[in-house]
PASE-442980 format. One line per 8 residues: number of its first residue (from 0); their letters; for each residue x, y, z of N, C-alpha, C, O, CB. Coordinates in pm, whole numbers. Glycine has a CB too. Layout:
% PASE-442980
NUM) A) X:Y:Z:X:Y:Z:X:Y:Z:X:Y:Z:X:Y:Z; ...
***
This chain:
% PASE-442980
0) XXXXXXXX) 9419:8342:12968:9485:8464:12921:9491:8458:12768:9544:8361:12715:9629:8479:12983; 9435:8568:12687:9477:8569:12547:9604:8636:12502:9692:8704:12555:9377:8627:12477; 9579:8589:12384:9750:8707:12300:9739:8785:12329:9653:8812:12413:9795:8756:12152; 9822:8875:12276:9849:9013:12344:9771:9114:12242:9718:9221:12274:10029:9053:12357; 9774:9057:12122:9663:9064:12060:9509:9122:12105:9451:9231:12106:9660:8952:12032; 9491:9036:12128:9334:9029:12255:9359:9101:12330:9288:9202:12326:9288:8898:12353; 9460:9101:12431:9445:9201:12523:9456:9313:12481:9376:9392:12531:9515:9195:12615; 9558:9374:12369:9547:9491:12363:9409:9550:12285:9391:9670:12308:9665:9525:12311
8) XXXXXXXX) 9308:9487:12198:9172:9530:12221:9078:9517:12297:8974:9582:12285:9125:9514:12159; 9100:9425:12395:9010:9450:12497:9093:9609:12574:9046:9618:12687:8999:9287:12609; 9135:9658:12564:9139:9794:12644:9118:9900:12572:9079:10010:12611:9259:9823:12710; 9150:9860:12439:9080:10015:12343:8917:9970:12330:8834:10056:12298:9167:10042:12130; 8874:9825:12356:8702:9803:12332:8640:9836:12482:8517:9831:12482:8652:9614:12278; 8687:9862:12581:8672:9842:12706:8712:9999:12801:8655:10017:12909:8768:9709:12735; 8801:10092:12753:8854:10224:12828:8824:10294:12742:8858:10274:12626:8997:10248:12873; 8731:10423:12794:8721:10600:12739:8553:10581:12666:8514:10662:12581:8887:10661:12572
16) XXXXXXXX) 8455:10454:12717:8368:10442:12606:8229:10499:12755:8198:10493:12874:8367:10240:12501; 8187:10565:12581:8068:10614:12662:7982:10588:12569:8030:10550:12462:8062:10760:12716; 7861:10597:12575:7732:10609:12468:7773:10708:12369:7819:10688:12257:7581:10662:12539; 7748:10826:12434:7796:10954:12292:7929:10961:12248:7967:11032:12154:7778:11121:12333; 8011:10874:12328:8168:10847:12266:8171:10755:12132:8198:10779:12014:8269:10760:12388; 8131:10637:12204:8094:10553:12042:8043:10581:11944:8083:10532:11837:8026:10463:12033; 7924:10680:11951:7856:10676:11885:7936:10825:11743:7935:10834:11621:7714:10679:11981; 7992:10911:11858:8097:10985:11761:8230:10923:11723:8294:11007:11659:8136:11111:11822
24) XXXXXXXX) 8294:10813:11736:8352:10763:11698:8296:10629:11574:8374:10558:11511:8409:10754:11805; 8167:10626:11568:8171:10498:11506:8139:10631:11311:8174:10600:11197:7997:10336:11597; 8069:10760:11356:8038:10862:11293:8181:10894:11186:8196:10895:11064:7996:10975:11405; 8270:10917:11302:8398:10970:11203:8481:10859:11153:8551:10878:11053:8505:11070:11280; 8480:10703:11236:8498:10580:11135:8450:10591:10965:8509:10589:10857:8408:10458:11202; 8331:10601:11004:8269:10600:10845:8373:10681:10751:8392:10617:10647:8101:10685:10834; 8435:10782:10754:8514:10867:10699:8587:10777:10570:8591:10791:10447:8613:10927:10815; 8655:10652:10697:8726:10627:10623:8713:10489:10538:8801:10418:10490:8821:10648:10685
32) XXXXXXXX) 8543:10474:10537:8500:10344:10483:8556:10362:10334:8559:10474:10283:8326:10316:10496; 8604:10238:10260:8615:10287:10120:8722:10322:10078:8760:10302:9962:8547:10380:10093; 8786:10380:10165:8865:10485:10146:8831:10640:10140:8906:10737:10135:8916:10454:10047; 8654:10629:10145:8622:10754:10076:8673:10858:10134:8669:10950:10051:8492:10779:10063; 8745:10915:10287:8777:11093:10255:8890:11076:10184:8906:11170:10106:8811:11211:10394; 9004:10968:10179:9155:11000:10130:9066:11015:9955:9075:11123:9896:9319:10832:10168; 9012:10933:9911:8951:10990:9744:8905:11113:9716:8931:11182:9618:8832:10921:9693; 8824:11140:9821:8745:11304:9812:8898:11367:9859:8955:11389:9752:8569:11350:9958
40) XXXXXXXX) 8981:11401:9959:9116:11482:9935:9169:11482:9807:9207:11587:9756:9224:11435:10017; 9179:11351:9733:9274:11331:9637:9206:11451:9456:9255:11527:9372:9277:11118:9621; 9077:11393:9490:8965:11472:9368:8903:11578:9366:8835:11615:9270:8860:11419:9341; 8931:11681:9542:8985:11798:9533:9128:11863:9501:9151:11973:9452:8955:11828:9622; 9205:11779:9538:9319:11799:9485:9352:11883:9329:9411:11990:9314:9360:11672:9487; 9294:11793:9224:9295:11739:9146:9190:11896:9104:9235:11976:9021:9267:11574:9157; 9121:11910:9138:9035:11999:9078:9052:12132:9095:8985:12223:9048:8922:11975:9109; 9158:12137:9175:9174:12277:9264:9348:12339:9198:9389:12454:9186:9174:12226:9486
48) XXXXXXXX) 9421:12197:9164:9558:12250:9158:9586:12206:9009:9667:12118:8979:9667:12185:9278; 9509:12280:8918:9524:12284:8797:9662:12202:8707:9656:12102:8635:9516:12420:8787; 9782:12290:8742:9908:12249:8677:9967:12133:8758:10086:12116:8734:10011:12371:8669; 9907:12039:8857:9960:11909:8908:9875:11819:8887:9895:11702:8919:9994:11903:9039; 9712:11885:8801:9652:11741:8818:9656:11585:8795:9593:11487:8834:9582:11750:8783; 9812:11626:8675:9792:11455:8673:9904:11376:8770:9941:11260:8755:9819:11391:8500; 9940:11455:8860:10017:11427:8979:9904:11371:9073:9890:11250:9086:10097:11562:9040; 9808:11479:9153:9707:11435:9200:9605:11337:9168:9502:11300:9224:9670:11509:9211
56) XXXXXXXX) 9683:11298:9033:9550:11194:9010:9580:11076:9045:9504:10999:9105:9495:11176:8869; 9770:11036:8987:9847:10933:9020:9804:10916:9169:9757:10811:9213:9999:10958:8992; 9828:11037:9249:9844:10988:9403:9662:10970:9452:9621:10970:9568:9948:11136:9518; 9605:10959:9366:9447:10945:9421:9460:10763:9316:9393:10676:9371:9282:11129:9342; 9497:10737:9250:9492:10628:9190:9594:10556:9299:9571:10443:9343:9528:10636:9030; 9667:10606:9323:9771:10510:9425:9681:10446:9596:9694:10344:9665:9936:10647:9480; 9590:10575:9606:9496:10511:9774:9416:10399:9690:9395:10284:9729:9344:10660:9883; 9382:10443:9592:9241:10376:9538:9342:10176:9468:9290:10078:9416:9143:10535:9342
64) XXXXXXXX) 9460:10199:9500:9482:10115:9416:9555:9996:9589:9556:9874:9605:9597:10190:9255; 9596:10092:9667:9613:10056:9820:9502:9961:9867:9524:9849:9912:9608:10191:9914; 9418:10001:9858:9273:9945:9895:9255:9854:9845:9278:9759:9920:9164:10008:9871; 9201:9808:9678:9196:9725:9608:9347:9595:9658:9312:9478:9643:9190:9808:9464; 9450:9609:9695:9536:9542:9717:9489:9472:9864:9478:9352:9889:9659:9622:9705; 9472:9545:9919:9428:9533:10063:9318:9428:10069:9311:9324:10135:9375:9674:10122; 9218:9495:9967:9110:9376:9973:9119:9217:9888:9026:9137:9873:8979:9447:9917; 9238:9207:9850:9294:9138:9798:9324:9047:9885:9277:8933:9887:9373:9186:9738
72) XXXXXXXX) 9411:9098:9969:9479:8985:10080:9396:8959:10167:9390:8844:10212:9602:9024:10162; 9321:9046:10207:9197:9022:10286:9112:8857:10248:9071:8764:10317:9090:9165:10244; 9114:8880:10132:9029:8714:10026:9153:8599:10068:9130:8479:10053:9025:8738:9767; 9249:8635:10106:9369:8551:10049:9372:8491:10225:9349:8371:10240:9541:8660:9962; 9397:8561:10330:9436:8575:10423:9302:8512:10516:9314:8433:10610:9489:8712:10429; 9230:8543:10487:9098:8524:10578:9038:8530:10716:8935:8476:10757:9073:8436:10566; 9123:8605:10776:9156:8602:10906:8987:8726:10934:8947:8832:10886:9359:8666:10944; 8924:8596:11070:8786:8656:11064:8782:8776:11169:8870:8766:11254:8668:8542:11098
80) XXXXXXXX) 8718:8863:11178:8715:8961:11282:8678:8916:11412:8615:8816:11446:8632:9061:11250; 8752:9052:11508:8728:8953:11650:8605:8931:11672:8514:8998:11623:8775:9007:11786; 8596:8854:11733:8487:8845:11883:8482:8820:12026:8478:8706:12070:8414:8769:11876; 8481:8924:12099:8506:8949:12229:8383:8906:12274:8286:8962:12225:8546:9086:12267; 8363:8816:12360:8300:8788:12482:8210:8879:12526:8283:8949:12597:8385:8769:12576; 8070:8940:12534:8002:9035:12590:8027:9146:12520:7967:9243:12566:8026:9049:12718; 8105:9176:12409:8157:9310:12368:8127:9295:12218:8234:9286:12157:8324:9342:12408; 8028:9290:12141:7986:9319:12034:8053:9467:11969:8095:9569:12023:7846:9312:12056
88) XXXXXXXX) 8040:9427:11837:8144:9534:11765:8068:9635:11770:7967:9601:11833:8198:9512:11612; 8060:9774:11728:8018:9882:11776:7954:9936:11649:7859:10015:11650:8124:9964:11845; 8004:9894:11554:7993:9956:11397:7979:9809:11316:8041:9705:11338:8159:10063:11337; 7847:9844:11190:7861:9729:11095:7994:9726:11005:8054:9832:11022:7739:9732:11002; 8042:9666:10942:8148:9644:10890:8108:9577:10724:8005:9522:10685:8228:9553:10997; 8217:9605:10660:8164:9567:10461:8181:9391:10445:8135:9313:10363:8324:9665:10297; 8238:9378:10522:8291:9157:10496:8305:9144:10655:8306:9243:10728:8520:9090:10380; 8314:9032:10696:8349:8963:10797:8532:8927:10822:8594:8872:10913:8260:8841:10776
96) XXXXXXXX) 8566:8983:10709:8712:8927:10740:8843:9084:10782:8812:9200:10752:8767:8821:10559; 8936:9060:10830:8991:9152:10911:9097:9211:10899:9129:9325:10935:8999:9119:11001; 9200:9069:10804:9327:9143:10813:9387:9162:10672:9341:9087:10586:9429:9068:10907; 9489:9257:10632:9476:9410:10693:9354:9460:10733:9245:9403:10736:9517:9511:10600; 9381:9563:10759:9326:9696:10789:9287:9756:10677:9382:9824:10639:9413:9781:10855; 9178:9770:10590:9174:9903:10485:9220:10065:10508:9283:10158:10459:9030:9918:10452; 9122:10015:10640:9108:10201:10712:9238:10241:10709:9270:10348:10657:9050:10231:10900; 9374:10113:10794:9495:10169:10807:9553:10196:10682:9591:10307:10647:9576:10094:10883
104) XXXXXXXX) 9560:10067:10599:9656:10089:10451:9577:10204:10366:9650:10243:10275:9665:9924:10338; 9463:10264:10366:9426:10344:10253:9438:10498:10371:9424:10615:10333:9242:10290:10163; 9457:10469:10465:9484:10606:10530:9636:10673:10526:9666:10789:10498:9447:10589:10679; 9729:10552:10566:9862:10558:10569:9909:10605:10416:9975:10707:10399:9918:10417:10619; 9869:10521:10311:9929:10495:10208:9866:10694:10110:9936:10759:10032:9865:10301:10142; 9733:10726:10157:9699:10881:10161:9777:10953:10252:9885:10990:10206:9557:10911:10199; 9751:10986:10376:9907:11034:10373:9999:11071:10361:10038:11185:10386:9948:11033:10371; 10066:10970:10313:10213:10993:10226:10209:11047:10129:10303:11125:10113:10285:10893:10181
112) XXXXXXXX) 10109:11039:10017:10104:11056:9901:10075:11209:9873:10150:11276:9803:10016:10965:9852; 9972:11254:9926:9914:11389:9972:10009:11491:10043:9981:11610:10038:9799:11361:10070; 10147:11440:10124:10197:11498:10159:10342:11531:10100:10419:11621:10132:10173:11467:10250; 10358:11415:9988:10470:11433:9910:10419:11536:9790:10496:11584:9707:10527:11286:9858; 10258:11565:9794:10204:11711:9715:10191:11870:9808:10152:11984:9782:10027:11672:9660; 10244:11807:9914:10274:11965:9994:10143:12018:10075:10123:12122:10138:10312:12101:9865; 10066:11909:10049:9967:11923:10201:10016:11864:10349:10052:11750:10379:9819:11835:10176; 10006:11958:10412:10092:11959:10560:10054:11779:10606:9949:11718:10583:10008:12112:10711
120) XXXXXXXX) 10186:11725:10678:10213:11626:10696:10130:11584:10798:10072:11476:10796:10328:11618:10704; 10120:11704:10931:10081:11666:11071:9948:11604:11091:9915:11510:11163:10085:11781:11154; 9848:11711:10974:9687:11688:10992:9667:11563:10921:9573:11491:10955:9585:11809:10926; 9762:11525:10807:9716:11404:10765:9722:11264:10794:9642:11172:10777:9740:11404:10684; 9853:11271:10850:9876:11157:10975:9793:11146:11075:9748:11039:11117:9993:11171:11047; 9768:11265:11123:9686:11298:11271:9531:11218:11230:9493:11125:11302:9662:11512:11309; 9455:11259:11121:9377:11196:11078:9379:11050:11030:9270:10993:11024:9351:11261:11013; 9501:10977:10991:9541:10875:10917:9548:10756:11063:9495:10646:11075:9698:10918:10818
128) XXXXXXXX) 9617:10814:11139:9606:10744:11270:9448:10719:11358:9403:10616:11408:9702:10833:11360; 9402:10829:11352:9277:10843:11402:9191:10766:11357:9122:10718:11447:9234:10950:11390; 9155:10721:11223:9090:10627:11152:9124:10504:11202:9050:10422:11257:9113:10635:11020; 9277:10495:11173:9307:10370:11219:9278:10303:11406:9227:10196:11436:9458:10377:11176; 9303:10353:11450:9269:10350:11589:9146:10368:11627:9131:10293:11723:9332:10431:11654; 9033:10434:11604:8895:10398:11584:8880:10241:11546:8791:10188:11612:8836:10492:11470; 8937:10165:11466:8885:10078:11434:8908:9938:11600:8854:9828:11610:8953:10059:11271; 8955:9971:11647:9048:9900:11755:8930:9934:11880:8898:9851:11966:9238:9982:11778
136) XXXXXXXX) 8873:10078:11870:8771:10152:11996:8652:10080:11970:8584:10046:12067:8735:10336:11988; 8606:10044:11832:8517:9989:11790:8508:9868:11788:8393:9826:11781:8500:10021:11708; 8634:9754:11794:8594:9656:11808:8631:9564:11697:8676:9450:11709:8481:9673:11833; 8604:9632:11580:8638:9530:11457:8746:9504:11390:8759:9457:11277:8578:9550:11363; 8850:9548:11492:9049:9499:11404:9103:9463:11529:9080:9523:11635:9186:9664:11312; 9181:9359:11515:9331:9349:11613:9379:9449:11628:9324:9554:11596:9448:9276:11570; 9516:9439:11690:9601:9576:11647:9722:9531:11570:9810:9610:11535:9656:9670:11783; 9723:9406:11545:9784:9319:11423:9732:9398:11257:9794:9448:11163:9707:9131:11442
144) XXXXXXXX) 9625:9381:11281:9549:9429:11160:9550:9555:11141:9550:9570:11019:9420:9396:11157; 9552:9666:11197:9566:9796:11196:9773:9806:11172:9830:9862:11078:9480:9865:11364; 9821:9753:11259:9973:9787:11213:9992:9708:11069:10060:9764:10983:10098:9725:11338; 9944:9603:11047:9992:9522:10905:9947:9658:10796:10031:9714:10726:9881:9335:10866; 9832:9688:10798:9741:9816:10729:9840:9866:10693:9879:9854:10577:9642:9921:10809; 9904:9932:10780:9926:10072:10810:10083:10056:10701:10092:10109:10590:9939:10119:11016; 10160:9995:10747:10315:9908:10691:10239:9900:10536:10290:9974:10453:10369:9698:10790; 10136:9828:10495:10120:9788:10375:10097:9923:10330:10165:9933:10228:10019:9680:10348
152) XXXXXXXX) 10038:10034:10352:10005:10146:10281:10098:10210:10301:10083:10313:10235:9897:10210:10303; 10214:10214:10368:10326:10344:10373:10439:10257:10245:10503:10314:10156:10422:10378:10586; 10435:10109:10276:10515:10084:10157:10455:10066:10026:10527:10045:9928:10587:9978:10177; 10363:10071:10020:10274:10078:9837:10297:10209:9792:10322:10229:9673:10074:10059:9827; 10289:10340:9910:10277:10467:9886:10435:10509:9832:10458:10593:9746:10218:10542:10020; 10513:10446:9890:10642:10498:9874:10695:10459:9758:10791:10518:9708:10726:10467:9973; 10625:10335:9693:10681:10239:9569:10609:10292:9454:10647:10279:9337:10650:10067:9584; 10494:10357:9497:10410:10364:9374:10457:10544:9312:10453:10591:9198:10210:10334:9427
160) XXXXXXXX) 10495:10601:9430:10523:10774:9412:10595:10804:9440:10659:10741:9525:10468:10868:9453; 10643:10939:9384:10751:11019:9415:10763:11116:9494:10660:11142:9556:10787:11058:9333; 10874:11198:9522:10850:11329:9584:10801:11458:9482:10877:11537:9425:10987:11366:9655; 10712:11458:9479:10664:11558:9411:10612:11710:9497:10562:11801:9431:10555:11489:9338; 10626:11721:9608:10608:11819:9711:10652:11965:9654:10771:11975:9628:10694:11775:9840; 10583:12061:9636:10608:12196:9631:10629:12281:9783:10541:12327:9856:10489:12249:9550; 10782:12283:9801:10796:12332:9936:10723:12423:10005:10722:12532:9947:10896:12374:9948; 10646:12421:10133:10577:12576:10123:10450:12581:10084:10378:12678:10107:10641:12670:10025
168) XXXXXXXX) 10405:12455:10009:10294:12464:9904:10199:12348:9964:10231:12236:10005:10350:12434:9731; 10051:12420:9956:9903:12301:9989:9909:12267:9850:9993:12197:9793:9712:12370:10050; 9770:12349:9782:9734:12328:9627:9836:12393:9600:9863:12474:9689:9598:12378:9554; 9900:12392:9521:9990:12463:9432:9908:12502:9336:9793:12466:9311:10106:12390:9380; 10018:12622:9257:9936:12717:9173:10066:12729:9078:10177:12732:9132:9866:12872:9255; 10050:12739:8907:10164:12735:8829:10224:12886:8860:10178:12994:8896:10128:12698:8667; 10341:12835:8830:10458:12963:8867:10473:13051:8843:10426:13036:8730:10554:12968:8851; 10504:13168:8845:10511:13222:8748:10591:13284:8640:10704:13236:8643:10471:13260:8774
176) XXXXXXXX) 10575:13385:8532:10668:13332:8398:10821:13432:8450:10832:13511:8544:10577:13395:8192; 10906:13393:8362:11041:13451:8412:10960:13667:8356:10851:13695:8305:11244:13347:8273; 11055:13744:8390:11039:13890:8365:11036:13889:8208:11063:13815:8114:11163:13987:8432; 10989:14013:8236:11029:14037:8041:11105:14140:8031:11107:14227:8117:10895:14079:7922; 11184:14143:7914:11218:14284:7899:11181:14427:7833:11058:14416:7826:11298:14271:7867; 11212:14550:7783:11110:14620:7710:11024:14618:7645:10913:14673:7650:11126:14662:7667; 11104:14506:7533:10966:14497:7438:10901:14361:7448:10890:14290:7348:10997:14521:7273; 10868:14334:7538:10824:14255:7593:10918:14059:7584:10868:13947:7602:10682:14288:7535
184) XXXXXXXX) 11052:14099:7550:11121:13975:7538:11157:13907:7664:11120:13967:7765:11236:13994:7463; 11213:13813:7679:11281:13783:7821:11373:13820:7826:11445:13773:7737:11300:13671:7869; 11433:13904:7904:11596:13979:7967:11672:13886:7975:11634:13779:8024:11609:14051:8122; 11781:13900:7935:11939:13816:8025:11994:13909:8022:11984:14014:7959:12047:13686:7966; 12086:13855:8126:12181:13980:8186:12305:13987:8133:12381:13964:8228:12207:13974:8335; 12381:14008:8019:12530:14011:7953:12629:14026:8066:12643:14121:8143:12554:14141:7844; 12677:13945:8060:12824:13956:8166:12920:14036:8110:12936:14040:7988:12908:13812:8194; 12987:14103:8190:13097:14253:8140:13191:14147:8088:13234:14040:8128:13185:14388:8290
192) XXXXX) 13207:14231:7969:13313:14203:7889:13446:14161:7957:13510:14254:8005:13333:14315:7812; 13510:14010:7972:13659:14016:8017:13590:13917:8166:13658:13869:8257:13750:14221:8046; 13489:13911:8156:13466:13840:8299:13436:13666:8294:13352:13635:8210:13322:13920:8372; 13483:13574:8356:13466:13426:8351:13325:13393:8335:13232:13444:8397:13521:13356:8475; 13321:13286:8231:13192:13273:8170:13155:13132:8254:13047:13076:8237:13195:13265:7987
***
């Protein structure tokens, strides 16, 4: 009997797999090689929402800086990827070594960051998870390694940024200016004479 560890990827490497299943799952893995879609979100961001870009840039420097950390401990940690018995990994992989998770910490730690800029919370998690859990269908993480990920990128994300969220708001767009008055000044409104200031 193995850890629980083991067992719990032998049932995500082992249940729901088909030929054209893997093969679209190993497709939308790639997504999150790199980090590259949370960078491409972050550098549309960035290009699209004029008056936050150097908000969007922080929080695209914060995945990009998730990762780099990640692959850090990865050198430090060395913990080699599985190998299951008859069950070869499904997808090539960038190193041989496993833990964290990139996919999880640069998904999680995007995310947060993206969503404290007022892009809806649900799709990005929904996607942030999805990455991560692909990696488990495929073969090449524990689920040690995907939860450590995941913990390391929600707390880098939270340490490194703020709430910067425009309620209501995807890209945001600058505000706009207060009224003017006739001649084109800004109005205030004089309070009646005799009334608490």
């Amino acid at each position: 009997m193995g850890s629980l560890d083991e067992q719990l990827l032998l049932i995500a490497r082992t249940r729901g797999h088909s030929r054209r299943a893997e093969g679209a799952v190993a497709r939308f893995s790639r997504l999150g090689e790199h980090a590259g879609i949370w960078l491409a979100i972050g550098g549309l961001g960035s290009s699209v929402d004029g008056s936050r870009r150097d908000a969007w840039r922080r929080a695209t420097g914060t995945v990009a800086l998730v990762y780099a950390v990640n692959t850090a401990i990865k050198r430090v940690v060395r913990r080699r990827r599985p190998a299951l018995a008859g069950l070869p990994p499904l997808t090539d992989t960038p190193s041989d070594l496993s833990f964290p998770s990139a996919h999880a910490s640069s998904s999680f730690a995007g995310a947060l960051v993206y969503s404290r800029l007022g892009l809806p919370a649900v799709p990005l998690y929904t996607l942030a998870g999805g990455l991560s859990i692909s990696r488990l269908y495929l073969g090449v993480h524990y689920p040690s390694d995907v939860l450590a990920g995941a913990l390391l990128g929600t707390a880098l994300g939270r340490l490194l940024t703020s709430r910067e969220a425009v309620p209501g708001a995807g890209f945001a767009s600058a505000p706009p200016p207060p009224p003017a008055g006739e001649n084109g000044t800004l109005s205030c409104a004089r309070a009646p004479a005799g009334s608490p200031r």
